[in-house]
FIVO-993533 format. One record per residue: chain; x, y, z of N, C-alpha, C in turn; residue number from 1; residue in three letters. Coordinates in Angstrom, 2 decimals, padded with zeros to 5 digits. Example, Ala and Ser with C-alpha at 12.3 -4.5 7.8 and 13.67 -1.06 7.14 Angstrom:
BEGIN
(atom 'A' (013.19 -005.69 007.80) (012.30 -004.50 007.80) (013.20 -003.30 007.80) 1 'ALA');
(atom 'A' (012.85 -002.25 007.08) (013.67 -001.06 007.14) (012.90 000.03 007.87) 2 'SER');
END
This chain:
BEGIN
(atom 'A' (009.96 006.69 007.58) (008.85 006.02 006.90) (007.65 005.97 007.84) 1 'UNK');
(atom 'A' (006.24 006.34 007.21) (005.31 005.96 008.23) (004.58 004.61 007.86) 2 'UNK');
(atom 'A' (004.81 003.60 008.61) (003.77 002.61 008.17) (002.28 002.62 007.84) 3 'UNK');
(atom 'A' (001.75 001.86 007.36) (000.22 002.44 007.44) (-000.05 001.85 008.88) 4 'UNK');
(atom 'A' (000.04 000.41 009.60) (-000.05 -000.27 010.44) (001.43 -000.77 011.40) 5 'UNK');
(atom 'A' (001.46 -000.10 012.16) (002.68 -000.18 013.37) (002.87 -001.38 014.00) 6 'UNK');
(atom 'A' (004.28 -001.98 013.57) (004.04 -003.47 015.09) (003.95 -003.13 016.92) 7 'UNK');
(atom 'A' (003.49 -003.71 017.45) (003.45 -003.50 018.12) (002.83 -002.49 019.31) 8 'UNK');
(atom 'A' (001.73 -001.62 018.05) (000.91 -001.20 018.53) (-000.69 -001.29 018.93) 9 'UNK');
(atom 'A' (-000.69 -002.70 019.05) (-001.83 -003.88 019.02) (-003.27 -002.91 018.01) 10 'UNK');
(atom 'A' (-002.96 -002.94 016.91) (-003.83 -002.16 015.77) (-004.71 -002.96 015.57) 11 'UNK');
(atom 'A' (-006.14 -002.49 015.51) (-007.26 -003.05 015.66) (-008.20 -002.41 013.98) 12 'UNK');
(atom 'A' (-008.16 -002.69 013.14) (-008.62 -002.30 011.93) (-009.96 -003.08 011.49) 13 'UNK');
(atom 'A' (-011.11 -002.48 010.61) (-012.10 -002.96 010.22) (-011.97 -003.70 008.95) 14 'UNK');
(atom 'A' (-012.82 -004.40 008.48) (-012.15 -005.21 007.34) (-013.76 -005.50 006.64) 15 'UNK');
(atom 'A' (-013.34 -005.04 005.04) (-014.20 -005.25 004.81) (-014.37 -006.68 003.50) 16 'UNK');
(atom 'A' (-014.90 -007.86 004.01) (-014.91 -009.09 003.34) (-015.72 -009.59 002.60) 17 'UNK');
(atom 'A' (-016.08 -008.85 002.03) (-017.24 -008.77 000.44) (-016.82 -007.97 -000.98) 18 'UNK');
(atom 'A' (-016.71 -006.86 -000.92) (-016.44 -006.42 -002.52) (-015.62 -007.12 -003.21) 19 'UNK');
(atom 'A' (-014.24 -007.89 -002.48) (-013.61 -008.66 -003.81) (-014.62 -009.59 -003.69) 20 'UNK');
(atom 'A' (-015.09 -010.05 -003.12) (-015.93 -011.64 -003.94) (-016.63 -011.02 -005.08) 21 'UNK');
(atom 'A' (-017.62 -009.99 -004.58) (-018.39 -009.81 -005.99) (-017.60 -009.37 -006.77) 22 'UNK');
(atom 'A' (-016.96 -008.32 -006.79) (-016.16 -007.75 -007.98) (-015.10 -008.44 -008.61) 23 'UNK');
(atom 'A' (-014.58 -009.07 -007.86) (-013.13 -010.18 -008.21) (-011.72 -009.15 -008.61) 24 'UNK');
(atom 'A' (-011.39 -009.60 -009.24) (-009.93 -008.90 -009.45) (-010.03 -007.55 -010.75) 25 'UNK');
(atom 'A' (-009.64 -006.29 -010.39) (-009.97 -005.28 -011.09) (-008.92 -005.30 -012.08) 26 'UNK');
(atom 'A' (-008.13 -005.17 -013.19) (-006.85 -004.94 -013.66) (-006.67 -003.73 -013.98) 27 'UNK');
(atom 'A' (-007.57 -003.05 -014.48) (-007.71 -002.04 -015.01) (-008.26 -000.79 -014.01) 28 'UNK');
(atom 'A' (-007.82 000.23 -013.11) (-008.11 000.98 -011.98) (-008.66 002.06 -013.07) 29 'UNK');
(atom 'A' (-009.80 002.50 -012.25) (-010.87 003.83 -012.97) (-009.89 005.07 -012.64) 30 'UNK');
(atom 'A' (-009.83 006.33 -014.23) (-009.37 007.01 -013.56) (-009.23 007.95 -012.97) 31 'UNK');
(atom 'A' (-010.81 007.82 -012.88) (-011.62 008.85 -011.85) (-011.68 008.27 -010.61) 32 'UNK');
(atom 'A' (-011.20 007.55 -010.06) (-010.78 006.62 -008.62) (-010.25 008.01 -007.77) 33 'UNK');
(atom 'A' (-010.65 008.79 -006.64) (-010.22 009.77 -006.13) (-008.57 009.50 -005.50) 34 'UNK');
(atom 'A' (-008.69 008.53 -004.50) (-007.32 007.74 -003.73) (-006.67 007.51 -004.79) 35 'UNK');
(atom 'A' (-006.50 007.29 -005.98) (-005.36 006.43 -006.57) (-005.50 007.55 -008.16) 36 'UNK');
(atom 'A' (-005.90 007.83 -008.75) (-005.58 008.82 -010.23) (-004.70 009.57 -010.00) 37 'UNK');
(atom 'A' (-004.60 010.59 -009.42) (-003.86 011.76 -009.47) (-002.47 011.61 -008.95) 38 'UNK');
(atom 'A' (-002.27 010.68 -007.94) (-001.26 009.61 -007.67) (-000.70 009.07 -007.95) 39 'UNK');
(atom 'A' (-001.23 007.67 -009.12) (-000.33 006.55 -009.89) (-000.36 007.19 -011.22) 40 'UNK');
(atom 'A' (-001.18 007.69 -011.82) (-000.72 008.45 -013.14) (000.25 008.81 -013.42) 41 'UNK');
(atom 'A' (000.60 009.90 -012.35) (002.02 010.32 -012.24) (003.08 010.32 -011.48) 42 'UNK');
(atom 'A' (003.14 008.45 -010.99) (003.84 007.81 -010.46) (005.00 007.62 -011.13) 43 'UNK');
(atom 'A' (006.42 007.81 -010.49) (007.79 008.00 -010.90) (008.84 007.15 -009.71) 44 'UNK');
(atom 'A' (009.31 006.46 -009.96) (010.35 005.53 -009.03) (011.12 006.56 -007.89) 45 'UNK');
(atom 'A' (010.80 005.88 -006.84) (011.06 007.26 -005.69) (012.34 007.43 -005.45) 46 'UNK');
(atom 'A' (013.32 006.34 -006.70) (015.00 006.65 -006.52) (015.33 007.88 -007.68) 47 'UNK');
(atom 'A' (014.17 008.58 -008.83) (014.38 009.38 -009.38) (014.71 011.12 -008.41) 48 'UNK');
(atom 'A' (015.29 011.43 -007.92) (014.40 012.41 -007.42) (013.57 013.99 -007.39) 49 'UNK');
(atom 'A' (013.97 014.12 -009.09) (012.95 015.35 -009.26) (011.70 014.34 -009.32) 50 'UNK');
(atom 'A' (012.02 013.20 -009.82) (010.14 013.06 -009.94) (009.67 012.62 -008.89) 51 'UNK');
(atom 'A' (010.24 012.56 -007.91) (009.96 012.28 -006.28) (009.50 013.12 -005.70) 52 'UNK');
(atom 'A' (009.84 014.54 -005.89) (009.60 015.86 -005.14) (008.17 015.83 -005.92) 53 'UNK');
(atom 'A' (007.80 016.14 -007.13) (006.75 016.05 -007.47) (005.67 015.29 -006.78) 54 'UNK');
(atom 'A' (005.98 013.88 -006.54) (005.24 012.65 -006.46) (004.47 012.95 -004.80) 55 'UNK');
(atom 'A' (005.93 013.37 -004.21) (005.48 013.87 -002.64) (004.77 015.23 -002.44) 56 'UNK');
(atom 'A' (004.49 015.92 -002.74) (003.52 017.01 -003.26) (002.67 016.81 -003.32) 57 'UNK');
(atom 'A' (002.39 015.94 -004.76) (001.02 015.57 -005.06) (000.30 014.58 -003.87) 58 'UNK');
(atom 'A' (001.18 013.67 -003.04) (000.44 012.78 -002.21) (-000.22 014.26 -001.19) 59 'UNK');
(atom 'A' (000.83 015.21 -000.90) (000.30 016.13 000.31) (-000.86 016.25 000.20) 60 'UNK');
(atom 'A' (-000.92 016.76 -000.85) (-002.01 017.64 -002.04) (-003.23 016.73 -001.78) 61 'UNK');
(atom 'A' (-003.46 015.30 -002.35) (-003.93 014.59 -002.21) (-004.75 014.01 -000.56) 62 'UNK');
(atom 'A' (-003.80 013.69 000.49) (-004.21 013.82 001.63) (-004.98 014.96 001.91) 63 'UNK');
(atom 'A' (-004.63 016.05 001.57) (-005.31 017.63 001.91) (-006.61 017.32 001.52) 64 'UNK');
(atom 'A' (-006.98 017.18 000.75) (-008.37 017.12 -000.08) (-008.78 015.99 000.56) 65 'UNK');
(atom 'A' (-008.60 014.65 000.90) (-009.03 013.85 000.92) (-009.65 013.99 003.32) 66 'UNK');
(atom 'A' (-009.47 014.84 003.57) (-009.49 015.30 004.96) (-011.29 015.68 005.04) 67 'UNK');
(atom 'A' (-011.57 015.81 003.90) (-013.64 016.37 004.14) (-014.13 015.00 004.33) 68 'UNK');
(atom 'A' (-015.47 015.19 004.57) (-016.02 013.98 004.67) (-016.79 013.78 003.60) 69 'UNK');
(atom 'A' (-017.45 014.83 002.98) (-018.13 014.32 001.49) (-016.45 013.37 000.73) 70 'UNK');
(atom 'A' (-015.34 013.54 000.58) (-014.38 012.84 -000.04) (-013.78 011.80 001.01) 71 'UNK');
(atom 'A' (-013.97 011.72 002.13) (-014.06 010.06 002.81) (-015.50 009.36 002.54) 72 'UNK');
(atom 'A' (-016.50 009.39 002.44) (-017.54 008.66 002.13) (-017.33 008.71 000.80) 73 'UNK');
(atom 'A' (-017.11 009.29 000.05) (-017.10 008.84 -001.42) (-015.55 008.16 -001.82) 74 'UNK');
(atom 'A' (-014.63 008.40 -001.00) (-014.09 007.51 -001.32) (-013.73 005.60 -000.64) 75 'UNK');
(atom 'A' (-014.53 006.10 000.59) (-015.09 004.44 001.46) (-015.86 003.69 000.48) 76 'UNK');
(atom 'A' (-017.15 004.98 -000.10) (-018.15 003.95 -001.40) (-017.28 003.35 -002.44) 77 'UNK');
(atom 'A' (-016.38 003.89 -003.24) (-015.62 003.91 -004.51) (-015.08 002.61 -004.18) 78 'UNK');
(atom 'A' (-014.49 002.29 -002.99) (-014.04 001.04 -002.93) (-014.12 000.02 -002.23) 79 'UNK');
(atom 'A' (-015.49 000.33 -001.44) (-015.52 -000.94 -000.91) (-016.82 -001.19 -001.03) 80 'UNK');
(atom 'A' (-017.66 -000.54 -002.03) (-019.72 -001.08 -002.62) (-019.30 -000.84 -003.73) 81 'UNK');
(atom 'A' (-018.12 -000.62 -004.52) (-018.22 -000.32 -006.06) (-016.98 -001.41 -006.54) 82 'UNK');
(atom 'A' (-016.10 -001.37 -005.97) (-014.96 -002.09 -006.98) (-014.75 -003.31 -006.46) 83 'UNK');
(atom 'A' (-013.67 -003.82 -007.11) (-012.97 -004.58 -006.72) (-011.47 -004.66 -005.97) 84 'UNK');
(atom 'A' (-010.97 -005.52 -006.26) (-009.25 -005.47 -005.78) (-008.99 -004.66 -006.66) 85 'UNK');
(atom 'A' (-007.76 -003.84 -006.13) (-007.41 -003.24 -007.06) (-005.58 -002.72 -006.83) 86 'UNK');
(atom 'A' (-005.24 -002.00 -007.76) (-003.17 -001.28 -007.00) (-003.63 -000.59 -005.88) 87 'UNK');
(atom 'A' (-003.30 -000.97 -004.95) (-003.11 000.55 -003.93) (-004.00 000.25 -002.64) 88 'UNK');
(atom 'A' (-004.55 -001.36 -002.76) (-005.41 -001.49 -001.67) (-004.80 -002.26 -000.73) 89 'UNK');
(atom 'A' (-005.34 -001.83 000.70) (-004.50 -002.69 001.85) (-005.54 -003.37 002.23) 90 'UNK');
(atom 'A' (-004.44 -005.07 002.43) (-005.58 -006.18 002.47) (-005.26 -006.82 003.70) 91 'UNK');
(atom 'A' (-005.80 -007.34 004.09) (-005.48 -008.82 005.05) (-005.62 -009.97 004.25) 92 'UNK');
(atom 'A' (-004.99 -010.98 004.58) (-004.87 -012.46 003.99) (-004.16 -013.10 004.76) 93 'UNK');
(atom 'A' (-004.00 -014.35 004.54) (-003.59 -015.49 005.08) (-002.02 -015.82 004.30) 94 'UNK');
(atom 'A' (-001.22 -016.19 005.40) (000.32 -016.28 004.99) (000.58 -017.31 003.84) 95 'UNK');
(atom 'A' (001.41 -016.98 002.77) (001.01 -018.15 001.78) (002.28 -019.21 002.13) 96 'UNK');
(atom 'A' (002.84 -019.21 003.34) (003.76 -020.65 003.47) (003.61 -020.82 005.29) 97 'UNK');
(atom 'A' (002.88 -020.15 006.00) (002.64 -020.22 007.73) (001.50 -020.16 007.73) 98 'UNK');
(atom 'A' (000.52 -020.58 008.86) (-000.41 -020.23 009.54) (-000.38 -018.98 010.36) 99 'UNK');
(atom 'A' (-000.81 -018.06 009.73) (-000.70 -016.54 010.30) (-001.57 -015.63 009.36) 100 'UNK');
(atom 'A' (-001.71 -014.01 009.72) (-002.48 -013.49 008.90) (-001.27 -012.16 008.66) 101 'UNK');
(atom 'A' (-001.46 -011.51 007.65) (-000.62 -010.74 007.20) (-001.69 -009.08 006.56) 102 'UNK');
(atom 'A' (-000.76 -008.08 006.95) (-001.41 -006.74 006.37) (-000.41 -006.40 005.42) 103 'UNK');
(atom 'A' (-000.76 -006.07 004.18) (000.05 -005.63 003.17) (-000.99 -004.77 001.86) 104 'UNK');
(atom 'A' (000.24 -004.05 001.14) (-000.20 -003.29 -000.25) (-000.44 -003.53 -001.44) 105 'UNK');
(atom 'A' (-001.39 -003.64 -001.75) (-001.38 -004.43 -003.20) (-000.40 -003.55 -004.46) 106 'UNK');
(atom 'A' (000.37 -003.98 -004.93) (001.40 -002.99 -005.60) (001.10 -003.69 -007.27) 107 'UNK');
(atom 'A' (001.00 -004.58 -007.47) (000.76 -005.60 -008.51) (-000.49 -006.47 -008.91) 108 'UNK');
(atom 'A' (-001.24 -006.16 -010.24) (-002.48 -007.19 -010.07) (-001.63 -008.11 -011.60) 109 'UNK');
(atom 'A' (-002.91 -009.06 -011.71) (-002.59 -010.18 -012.66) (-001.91 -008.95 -014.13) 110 'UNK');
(atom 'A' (-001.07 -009.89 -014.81) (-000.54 -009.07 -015.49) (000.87 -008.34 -016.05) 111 'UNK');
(atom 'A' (000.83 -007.64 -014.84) (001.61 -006.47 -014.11) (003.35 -006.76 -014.88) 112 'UNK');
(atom 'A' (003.84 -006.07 -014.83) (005.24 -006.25 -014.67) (005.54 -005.33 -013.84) 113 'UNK');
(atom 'A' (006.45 -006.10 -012.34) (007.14 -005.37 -011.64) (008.24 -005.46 -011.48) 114 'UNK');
(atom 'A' (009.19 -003.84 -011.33) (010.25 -003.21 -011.37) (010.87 -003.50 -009.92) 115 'UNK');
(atom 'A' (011.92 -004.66 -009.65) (012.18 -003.98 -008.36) (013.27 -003.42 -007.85) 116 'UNK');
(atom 'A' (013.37 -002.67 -006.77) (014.59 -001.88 -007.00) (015.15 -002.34 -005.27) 117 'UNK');
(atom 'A' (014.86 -003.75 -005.02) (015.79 -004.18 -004.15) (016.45 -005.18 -004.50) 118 'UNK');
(atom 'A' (016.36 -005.28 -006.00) (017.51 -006.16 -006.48) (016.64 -007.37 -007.50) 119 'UNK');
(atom 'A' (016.70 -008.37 -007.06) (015.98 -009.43 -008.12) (016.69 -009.84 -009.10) 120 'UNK');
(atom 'A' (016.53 -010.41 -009.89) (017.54 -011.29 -011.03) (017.39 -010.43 -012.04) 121 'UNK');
(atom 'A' (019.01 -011.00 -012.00) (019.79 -009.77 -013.46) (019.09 -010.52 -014.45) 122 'UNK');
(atom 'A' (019.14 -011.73 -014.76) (018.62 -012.29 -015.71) (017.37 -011.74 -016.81) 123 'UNK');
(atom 'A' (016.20 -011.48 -015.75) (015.22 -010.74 -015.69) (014.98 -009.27 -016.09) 124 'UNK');
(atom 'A' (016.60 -008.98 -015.61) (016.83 -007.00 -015.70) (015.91 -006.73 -014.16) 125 'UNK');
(atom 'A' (015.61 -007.37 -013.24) (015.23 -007.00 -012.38) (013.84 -007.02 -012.15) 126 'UNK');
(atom 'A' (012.82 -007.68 -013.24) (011.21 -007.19 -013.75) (010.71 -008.44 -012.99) 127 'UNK');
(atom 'A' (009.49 -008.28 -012.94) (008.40 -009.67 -012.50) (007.34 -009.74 -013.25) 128 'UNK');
(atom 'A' (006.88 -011.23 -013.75) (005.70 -010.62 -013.94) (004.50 -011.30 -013.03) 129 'UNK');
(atom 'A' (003.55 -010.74 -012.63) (002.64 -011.68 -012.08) (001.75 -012.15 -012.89) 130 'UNK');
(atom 'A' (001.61 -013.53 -012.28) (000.97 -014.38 -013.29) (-000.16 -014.35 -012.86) 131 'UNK');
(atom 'A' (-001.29 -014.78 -013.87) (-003.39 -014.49 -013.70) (-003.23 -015.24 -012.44) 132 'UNK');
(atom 'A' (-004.79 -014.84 -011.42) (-004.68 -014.96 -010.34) (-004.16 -015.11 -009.16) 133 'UNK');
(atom 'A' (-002.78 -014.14 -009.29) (-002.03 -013.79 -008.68) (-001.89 -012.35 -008.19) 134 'UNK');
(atom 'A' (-001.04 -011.72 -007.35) (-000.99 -010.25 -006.62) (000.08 -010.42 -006.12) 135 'UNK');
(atom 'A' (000.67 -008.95 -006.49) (002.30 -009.06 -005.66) (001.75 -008.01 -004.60) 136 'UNK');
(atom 'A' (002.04 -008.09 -003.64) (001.94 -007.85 -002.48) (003.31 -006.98 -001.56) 137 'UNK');
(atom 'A' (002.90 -005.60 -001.37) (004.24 -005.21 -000.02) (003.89 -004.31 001.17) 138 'UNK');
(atom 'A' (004.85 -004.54 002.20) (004.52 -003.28 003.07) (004.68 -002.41 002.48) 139 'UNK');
(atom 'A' (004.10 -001.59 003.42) (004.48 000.31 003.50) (006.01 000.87 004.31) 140 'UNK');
(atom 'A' (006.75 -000.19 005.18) (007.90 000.03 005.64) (008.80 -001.08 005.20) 141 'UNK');
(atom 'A' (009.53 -000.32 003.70) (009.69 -001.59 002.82) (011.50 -002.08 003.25) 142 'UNK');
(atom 'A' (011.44 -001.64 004.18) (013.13 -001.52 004.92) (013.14 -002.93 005.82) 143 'UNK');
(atom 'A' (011.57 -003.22 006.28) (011.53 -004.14 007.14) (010.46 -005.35 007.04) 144 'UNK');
(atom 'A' (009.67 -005.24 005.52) (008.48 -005.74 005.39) (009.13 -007.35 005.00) 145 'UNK');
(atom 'A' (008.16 -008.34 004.97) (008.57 -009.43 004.32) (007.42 -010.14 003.52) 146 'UNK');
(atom 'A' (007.77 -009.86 002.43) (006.26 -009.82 001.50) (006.70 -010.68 000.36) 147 'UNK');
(atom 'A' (006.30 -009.92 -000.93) (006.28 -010.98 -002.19) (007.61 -010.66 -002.60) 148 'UNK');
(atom 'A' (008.58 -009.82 -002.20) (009.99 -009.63 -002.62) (010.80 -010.70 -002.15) 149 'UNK');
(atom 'A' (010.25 -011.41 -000.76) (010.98 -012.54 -000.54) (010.17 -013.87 -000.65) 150 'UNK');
(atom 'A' (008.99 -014.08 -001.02) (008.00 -015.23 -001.44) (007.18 -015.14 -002.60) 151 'UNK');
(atom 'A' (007.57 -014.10 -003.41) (007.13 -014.07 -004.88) (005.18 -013.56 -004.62) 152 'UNK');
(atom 'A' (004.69 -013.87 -006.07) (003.12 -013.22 -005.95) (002.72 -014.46 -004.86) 153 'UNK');
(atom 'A' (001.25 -013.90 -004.48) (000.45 -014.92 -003.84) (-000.70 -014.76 -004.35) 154 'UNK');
(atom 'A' (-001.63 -016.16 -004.15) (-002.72 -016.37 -005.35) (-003.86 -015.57 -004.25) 155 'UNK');
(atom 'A' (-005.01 -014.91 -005.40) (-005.99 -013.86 -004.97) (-006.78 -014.67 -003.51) 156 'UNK');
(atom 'A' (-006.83 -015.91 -003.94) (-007.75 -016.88 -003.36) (-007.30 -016.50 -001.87) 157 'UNK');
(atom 'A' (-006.14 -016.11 -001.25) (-005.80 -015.40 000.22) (-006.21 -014.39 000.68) 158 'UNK');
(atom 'A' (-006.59 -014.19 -000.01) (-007.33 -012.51 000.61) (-008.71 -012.77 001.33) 159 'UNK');
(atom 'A' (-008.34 -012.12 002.42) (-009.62 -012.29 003.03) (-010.44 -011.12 003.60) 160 'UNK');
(atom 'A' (-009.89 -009.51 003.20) (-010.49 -008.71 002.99) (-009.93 -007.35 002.97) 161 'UNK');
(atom 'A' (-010.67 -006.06 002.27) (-009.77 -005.16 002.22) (-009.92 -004.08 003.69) 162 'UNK');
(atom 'A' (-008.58 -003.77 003.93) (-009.06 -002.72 005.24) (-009.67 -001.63 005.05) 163 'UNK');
(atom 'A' (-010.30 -001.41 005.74) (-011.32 -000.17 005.88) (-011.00 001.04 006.32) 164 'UNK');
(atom 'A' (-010.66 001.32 007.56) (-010.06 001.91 008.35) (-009.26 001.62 009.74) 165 'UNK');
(atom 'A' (-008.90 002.52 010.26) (-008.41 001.73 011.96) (-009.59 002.27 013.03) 166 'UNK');
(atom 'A' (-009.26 001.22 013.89) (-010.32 001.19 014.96) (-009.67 001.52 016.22) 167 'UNK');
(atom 'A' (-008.38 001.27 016.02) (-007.58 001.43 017.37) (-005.70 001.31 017.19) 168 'UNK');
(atom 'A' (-005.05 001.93 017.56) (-005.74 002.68 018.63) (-006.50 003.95 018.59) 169 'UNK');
(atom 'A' (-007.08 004.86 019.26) (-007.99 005.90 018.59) (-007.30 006.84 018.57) 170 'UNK');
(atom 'A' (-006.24 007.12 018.98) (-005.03 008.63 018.55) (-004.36 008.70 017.76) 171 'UNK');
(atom 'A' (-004.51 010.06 016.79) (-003.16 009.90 015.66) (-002.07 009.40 015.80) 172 'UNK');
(atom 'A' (-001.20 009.35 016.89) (-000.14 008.48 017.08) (-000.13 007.44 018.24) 173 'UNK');
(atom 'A' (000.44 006.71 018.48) (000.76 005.34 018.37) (002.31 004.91 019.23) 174 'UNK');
(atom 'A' (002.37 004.61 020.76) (003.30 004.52 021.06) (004.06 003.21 020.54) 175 'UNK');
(atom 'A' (005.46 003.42 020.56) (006.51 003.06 020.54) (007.29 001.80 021.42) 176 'UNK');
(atom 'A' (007.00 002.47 022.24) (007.70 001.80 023.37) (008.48 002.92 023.85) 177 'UNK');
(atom 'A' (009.55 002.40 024.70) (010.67 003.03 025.35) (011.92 002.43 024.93) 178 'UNK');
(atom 'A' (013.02 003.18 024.33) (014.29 002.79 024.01) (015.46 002.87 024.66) 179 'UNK');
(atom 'A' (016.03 002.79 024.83) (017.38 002.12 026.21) (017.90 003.07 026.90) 180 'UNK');
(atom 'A' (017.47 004.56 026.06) (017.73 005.58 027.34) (016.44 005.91 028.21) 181 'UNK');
(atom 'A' (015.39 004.92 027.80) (013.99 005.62 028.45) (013.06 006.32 027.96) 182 'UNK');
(atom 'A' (013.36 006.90 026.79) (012.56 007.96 025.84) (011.72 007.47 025.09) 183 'UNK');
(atom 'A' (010.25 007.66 025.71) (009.16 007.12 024.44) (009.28 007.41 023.16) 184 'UNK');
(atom 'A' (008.72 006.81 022.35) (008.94 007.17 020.91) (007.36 006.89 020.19) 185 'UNK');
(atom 'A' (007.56 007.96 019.26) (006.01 007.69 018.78) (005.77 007.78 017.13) 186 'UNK');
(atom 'A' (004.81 007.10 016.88) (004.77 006.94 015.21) (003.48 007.59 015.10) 187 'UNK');
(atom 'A' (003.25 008.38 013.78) (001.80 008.81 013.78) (001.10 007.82 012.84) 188 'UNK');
(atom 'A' (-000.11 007.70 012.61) (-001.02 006.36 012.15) (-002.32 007.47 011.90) 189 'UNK');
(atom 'A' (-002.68 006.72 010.11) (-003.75 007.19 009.98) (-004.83 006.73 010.47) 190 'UNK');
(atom 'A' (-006.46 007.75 010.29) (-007.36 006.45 010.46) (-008.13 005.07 009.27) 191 'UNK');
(atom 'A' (-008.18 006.17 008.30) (-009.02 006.09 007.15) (-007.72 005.37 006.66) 192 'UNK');
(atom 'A' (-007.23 004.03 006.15) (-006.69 003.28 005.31) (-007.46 002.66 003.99) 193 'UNK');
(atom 'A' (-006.97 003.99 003.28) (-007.97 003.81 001.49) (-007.20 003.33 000.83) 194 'UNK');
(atom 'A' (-007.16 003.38 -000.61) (-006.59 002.92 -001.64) (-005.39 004.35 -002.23) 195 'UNK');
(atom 'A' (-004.22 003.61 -002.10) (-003.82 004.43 -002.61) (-002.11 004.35 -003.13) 196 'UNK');
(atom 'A' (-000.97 004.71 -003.25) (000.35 004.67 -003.09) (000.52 004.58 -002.11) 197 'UNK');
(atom 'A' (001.63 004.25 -001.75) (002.52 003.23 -000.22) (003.36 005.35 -000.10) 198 'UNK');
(atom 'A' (003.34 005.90 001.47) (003.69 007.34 001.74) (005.13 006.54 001.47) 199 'UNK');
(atom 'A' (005.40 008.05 001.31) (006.51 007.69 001.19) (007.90 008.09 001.91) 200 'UNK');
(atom 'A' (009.25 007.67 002.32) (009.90 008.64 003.58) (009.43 009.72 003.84) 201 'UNK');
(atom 'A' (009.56 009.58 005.22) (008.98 011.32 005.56) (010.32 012.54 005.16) 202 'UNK');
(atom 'A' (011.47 011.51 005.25) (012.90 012.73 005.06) (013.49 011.96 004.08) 203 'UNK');
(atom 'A' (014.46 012.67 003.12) (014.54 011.98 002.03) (016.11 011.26 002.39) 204 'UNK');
(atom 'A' (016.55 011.27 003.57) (017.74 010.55 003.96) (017.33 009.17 004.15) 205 'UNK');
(atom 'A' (016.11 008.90 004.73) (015.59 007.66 004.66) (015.32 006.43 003.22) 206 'UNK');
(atom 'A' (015.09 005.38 003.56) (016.05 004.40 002.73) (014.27 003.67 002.38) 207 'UNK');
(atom 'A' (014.43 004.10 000.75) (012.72 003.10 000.48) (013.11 001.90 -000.58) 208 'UNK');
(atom 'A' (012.56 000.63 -000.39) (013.34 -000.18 -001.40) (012.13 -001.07 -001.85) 209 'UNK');
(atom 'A' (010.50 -000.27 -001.79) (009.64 -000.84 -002.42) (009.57 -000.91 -004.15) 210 'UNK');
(atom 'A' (009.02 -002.11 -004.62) (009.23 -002.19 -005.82) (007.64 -001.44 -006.75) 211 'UNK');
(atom 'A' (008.02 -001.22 -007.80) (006.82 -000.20 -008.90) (006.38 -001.48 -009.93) 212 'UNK');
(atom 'A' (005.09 -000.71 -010.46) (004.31 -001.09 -011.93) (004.95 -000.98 -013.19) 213 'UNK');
(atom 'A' (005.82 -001.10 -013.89) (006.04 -000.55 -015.16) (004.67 -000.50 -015.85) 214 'UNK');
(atom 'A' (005.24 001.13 -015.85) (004.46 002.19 -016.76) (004.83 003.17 -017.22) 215 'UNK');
(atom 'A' (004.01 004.05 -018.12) (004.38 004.84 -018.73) (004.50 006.00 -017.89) 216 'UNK');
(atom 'A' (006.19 006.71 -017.79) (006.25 008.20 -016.82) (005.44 009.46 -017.79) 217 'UNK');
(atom 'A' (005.23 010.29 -016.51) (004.67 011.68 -017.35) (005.08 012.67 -016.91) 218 'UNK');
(atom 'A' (006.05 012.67 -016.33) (007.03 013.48 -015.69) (008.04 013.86 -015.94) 219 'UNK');
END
């Protein structure tokens, strides 16, 4: 899994703390949105896995294109002088039961019914829904995150802004540390943190247990 944001790699990110005020909560994502159309449209539960192979393609596909800079400035404008909150944006906010600050994915806006597939009440069939002025919230390393799967939605009013990009550290990757035989280890880290789907394992032996939108598949 690549995180978007690594512990322990003292990550220094820009934040930008204005477009949700003006815009407020989006429900409805444009679907001419470059980061997020071609993506969640034909978003498919990543335990399917022909529609996984697809899904990971299209993100390649997606990153590929998104590497110019006419499509990083237009997609920096799209969401952070044009919209609002929206699926797919990484925020900072304030912990909704500690004094602390937290980086996470917006996976859920008011509305929403979410699918989760690390379990949740049978009762339910497993679904959520989030309630108005609310956001379900997860990491990107959903093996180790501790988000709204274990503290439910949190109200919009926490957000205190969406990330922009990273500032630091300034190399694609991102040490590790050293592990008990001595061997550094390294994670790669983007810079540009846009709007978009949570990547997904890099190898498909790896274990993803983030939860989805119910929606309609097209796959």
């Amino acid at each position: 899994m690549e995180p978007t944001i690594i512990d322990g790699s003292f990550t220094c990110v820009l934040i930008d703390k204005f477009s949700h005020r003006i815009f407020g909560l989006e429900t409805n994502n444009h679907d001419d949105d470059d980061d997020m159309s071609r993506s969640s449209h034909n978003y498919c539960s990543p335990t399917e896995s022909s529609c996984c192979d697809e899904h990971e393609a299209q993100i390649k596909e997606n990153n590929h294109d998104n590497n110019t800079w006419l499509s990083l400035l237009k997609g920096v404008w799209k969401q952070h002088f044009a919209s609002g909150l929206q699926r797919g944006d990484v925020v900072i906010l304030h912990h909704p039961s500690k004094e602390a600050t937290i980086c996470k994915r917006i996976i859920g806006m008011p509305g929403d019914t979410i699918i989760r597939t690390d379990g949740g009440s049978r009762e339910s069939n497993h679904r959520v829904k989030v309630s108005p002025g609310h956001l379900w919230i997860e990491g990107d390393n959903t093996l180790q995150s501790h988000d709204s799967r274990a503290y439910g939605a949190v109200p919009a009013s926490l957000i205190i802004g969406k990330v922009v990009c990273r500032l630091w550290p300034l190399r694609e990757y991102a040490s590790l540390g050293l592990d008990a035989n001595g061997i550094e280890h390294w994670e790669r880290v983007r810079g540009r943190i846009g709007r978009g789907e949570r990547p997904l394992p890099l190898r498909k032996h790896e274990g993803f247990e983030g939860s989805h939108v119910l929606k309609e598949r097209k796959c």
